[in-house]
MARGU-622174 format. One record per atom (N, C-alpha, C): residue number from 1; x, y, z; atom name. Coordinates in pm, whole numbers, plus 50000, padded with zeros to 5 digits. Layout:
BEGIN
{pt NUM, {X, Y, Z}, 'CA'}
...
REM end
This chain:
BEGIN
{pt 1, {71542, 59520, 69347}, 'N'}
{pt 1, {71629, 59632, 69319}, 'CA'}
{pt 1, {71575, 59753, 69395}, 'C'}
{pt 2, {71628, 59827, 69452}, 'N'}
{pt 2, {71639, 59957, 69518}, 'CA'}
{pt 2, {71623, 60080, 69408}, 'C'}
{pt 3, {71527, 60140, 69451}, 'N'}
{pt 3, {71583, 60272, 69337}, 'CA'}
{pt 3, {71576, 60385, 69391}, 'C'}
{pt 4, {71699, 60471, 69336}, 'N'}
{pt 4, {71747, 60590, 69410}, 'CA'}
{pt 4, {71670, 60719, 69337}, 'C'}
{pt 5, {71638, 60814, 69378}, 'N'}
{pt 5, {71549, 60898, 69304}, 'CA'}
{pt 5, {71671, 61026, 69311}, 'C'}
{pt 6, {71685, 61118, 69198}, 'N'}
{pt 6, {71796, 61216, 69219}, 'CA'}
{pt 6, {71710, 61341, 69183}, 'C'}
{pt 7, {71709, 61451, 69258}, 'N'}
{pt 7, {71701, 61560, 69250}, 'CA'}
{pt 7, {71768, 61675, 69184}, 'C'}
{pt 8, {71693, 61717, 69042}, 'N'}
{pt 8, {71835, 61868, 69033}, 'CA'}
{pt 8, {71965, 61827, 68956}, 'C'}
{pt 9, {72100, 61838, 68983}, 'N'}
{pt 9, {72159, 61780, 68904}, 'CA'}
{pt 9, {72204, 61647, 68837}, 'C'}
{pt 10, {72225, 61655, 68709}, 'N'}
{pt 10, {72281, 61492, 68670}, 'CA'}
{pt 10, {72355, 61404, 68774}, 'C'}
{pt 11, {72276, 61281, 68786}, 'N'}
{pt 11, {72359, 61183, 68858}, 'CA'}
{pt 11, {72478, 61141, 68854}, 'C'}
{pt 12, {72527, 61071, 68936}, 'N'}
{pt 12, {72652, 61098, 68915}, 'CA'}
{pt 12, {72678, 60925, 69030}, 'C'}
{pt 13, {72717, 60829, 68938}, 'N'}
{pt 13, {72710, 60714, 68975}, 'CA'}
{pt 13, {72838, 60654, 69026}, 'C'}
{pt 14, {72873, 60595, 69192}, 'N'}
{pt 14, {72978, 60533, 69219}, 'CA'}
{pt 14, {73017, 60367, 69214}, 'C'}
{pt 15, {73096, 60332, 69208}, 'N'}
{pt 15, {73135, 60213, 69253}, 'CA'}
{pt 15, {73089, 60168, 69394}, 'C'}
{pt 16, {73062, 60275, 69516}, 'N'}
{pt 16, {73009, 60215, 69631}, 'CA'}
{pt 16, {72829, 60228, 69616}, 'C'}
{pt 17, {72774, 60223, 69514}, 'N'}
{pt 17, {72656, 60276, 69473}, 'CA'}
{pt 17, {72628, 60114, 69404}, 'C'}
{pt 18, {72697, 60025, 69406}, 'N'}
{pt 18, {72676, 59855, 69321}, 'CA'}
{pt 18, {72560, 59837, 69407}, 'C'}
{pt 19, {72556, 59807, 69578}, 'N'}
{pt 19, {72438, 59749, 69643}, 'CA'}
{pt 19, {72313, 59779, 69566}, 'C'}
{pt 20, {72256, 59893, 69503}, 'N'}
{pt 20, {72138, 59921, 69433}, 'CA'}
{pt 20, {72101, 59868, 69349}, 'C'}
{pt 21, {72185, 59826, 69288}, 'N'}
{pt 21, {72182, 59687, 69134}, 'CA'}
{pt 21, {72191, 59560, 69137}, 'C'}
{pt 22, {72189, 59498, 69268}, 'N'}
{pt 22, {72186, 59358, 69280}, 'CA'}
{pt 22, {72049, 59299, 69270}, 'C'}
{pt 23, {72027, 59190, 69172}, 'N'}
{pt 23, {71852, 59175, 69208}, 'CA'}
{pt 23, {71880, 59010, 69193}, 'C'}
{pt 24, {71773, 58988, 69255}, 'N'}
{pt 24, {71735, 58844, 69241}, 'CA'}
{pt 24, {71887, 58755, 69279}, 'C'}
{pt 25, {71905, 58675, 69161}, 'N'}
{pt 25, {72049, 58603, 69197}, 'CA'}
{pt 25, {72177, 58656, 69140}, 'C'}
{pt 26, {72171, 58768, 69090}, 'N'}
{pt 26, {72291, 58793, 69094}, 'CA'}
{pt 26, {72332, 58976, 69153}, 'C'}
{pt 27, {72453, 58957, 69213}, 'N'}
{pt 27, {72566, 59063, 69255}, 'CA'}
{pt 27, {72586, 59148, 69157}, 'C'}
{pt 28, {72570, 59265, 69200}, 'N'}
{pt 28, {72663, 59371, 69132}, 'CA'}
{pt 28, {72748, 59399, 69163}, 'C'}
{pt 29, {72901, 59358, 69084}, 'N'}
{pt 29, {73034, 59349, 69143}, 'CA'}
{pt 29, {73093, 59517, 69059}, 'C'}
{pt 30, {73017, 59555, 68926}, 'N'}
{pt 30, {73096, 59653, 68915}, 'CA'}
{pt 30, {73035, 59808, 68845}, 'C'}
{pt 31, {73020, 59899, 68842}, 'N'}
{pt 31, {72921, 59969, 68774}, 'CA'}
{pt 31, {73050, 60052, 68650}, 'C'}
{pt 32, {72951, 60062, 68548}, 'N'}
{pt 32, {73014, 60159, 68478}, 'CA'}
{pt 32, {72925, 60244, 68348}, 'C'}
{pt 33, {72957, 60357, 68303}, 'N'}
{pt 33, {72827, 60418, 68202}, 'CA'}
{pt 33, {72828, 60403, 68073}, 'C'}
{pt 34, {72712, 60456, 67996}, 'N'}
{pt 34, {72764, 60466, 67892}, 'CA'}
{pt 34, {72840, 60643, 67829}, 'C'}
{pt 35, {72855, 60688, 67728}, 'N'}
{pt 35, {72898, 60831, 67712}, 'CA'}
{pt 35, {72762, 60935, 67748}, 'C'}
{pt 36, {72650, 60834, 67756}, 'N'}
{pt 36, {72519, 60952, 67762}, 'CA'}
{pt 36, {72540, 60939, 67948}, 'C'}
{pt 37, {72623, 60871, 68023}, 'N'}
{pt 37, {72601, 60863, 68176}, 'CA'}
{pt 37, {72503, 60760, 68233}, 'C'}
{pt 38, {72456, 60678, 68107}, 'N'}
{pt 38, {72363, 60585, 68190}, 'CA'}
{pt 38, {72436, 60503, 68267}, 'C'}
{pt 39, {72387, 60396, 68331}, 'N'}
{pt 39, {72442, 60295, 68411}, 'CA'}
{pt 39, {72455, 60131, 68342}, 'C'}
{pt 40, {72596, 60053, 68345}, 'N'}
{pt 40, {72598, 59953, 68269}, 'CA'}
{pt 40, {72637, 59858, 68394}, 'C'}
{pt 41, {72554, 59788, 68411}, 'N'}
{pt 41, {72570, 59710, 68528}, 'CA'}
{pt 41, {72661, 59562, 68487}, 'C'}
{pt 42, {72750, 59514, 68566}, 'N'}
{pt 42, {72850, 59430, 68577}, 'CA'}
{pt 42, {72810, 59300, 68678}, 'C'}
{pt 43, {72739, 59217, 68610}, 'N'}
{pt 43, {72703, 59168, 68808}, 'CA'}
{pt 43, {72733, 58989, 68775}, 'C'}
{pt 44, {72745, 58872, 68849}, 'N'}
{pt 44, {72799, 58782, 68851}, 'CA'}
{pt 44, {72720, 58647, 68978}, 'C'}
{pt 45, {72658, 58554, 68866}, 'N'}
{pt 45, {72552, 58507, 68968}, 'CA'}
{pt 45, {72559, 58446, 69085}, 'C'}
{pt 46, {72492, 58413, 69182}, 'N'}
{pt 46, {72521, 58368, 69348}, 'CA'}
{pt 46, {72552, 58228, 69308}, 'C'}
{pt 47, {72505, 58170, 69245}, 'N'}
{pt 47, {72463, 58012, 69220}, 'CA'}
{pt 47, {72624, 57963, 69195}, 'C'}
{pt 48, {72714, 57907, 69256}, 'N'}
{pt 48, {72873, 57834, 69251}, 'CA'}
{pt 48, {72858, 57733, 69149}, 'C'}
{pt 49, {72748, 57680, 69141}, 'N'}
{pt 49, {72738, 57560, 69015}, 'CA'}
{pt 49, {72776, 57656, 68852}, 'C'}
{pt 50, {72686, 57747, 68846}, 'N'}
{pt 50, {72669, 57811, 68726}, 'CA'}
{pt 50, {72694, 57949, 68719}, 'C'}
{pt 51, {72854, 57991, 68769}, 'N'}
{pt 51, {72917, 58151, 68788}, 'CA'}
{pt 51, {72879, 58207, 68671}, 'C'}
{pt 52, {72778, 58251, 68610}, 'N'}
{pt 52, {72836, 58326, 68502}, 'CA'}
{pt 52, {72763, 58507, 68504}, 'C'}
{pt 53, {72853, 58549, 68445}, 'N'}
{pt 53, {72879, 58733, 68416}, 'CA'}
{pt 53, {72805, 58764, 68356}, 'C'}
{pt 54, {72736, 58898, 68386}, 'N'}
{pt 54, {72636, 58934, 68313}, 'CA'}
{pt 54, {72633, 59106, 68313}, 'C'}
{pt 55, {72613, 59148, 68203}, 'N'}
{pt 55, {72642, 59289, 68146}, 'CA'}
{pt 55, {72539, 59381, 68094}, 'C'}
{pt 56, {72428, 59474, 68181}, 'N'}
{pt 56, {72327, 59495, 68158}, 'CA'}
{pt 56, {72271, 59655, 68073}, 'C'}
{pt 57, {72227, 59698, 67999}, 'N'}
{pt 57, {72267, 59805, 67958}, 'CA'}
{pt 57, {72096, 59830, 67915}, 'C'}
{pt 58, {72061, 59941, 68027}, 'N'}
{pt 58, {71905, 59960, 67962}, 'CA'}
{pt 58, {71809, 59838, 67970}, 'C'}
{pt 59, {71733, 59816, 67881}, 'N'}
{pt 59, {71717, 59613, 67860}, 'CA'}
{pt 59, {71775, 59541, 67805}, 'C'}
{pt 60, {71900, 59546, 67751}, 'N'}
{pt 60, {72019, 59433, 67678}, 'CA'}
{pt 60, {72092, 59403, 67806}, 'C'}
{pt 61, {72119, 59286, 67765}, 'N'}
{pt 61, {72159, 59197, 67860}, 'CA'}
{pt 61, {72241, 59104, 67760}, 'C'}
{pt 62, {72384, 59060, 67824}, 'N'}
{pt 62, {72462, 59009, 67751}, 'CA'}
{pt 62, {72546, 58908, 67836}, 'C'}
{pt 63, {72561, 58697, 67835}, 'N'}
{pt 63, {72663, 58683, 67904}, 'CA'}
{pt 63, {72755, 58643, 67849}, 'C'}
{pt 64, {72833, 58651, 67973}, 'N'}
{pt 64, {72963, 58588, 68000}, 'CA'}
{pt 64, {73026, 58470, 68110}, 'C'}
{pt 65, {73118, 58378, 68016}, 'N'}
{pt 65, {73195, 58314, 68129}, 'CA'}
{pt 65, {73259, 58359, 68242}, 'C'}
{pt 66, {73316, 58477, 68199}, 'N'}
{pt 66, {73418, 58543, 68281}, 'CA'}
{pt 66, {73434, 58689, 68320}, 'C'}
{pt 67, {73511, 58759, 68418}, 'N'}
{pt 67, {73458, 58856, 68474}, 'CA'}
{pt 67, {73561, 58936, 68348}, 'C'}
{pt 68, {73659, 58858, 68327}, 'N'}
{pt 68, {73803, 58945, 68202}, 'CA'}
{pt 68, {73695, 58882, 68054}, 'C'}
{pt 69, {73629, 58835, 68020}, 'N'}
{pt 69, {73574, 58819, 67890}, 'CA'}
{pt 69, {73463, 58935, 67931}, 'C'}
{pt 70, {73364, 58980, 68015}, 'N'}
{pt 70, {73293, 59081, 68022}, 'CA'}
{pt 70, {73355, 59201, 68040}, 'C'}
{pt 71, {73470, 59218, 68071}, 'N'}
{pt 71, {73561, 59384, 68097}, 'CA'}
{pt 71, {73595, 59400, 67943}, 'C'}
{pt 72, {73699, 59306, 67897}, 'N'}
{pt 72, {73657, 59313, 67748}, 'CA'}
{pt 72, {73600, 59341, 67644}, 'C'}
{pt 73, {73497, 59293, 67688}, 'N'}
{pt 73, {73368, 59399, 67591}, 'CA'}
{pt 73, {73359, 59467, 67604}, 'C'}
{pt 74, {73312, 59528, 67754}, 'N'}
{pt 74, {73300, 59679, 67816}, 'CA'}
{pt 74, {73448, 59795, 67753}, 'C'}
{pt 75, {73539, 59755, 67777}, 'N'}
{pt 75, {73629, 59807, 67746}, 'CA'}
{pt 75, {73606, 59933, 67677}, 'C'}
{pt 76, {73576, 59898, 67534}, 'N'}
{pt 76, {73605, 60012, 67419}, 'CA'}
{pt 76, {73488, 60044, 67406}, 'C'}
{pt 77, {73357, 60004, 67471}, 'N'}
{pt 77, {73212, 60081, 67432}, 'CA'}
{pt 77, {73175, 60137, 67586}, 'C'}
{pt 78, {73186, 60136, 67686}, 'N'}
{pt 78, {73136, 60254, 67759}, 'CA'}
{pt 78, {73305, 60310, 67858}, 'C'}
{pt 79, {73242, 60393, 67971}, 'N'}
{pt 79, {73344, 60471, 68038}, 'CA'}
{pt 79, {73342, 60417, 68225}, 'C'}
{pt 80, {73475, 60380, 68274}, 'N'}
{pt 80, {73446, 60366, 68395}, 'CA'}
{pt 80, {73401, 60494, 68503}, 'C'}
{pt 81, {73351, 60484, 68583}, 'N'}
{pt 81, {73269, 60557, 68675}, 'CA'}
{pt 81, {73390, 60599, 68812}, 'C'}
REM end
């Protein structure tokens, strides 16, 4: 993982800002926060045998089969970016 260091004002996190959150085997396909502005990472593993979604928040970590069963959750507990 890459880490971005921010100066001065609150960060302020994009969708073209995913490359920073990819680690190991899986992609970060989507970013989004929580209401405090943290970062809830969306990412989906390389491995074609065993696709599965994964939803990262701080150190919780949560999966999923699917990229619509992980938006789902996300849905009503954080905010898109």
């Amino acid at each position: 993982m890459k880490h971005k260091i921010f100066h001065g004002m609150k960060t302020q996190l994009r969708n073209a800002d995913r490359h920073y959150f990819d680690k190991g085997d899986y992609t970060c396909k989507k970013l989004i926060t929580t209401c405090s502005g943290n970062p809830v990472i969306i990412s989906q593993r390389k491995d074609s045998k065993f696709p599965v979604w994964k939803v990262e928040e701080g150190f919780s970590c949560i999966v999923f089969a699917s990229f619509a069963e992980a938006m789902a959750f996300c849905r009503d507990r954080y905010d898109e970016v």
